[in-house]
N, C-alpha and C positions, 0 to 999 in steps of 0.2 A: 426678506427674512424667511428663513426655513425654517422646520422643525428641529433643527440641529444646533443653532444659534442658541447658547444662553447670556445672559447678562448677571453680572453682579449685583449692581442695585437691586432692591425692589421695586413696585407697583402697588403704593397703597390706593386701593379701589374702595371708594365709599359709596355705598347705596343702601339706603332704607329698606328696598322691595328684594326682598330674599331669592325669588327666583330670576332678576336679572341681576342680582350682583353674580348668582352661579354662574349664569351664560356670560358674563366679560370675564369673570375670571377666567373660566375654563379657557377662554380664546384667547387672553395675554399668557395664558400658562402654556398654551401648543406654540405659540411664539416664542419660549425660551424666559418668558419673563418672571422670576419668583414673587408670586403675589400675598400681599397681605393685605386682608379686609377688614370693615369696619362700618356696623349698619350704624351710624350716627356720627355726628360732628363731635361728641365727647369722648367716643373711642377711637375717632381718627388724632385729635390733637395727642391723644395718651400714648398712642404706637409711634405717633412721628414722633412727640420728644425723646422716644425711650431709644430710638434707632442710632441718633448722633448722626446724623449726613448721610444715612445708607440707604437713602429713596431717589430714586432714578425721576420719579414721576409719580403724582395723587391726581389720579382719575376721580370724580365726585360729584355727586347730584347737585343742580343747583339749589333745590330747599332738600332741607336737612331737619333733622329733627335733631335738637338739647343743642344748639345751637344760637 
């Protein structure tokens, strides 16, 4: 994959720790990937129900906080 490649779906990325959810995004973002974040398990389930099927892929920490 290049930096020219986009994708439709998104990329919900969940991570608690603020400065490495930037660093994955930033690098599924130069991959083409539109990403949507989410520091906790109770705003990752709010963005995915609200999406209807339009997630490619939820990248996510294993412990999670409101979870």
């Amino acid at each position: 994959m290049g930096l020219e490649q986009s994708h439709e779906k998104a990329v919900l990325l969940v991570e608690d720790d603020a400065m490495l959810r930037g660093i994955l995004a930033e690098a599924l973002a130069d991959e083409g990937f539109p990403v949507l974040m989410a520091e906790n398990g109770e705003q990752a389930l709010a963005i995915a129900s609200s999406l209807d099927g339009q997630l490619a892929l939820v990248v996510t920490d294993v412990l999670l906080p409101e979870m």
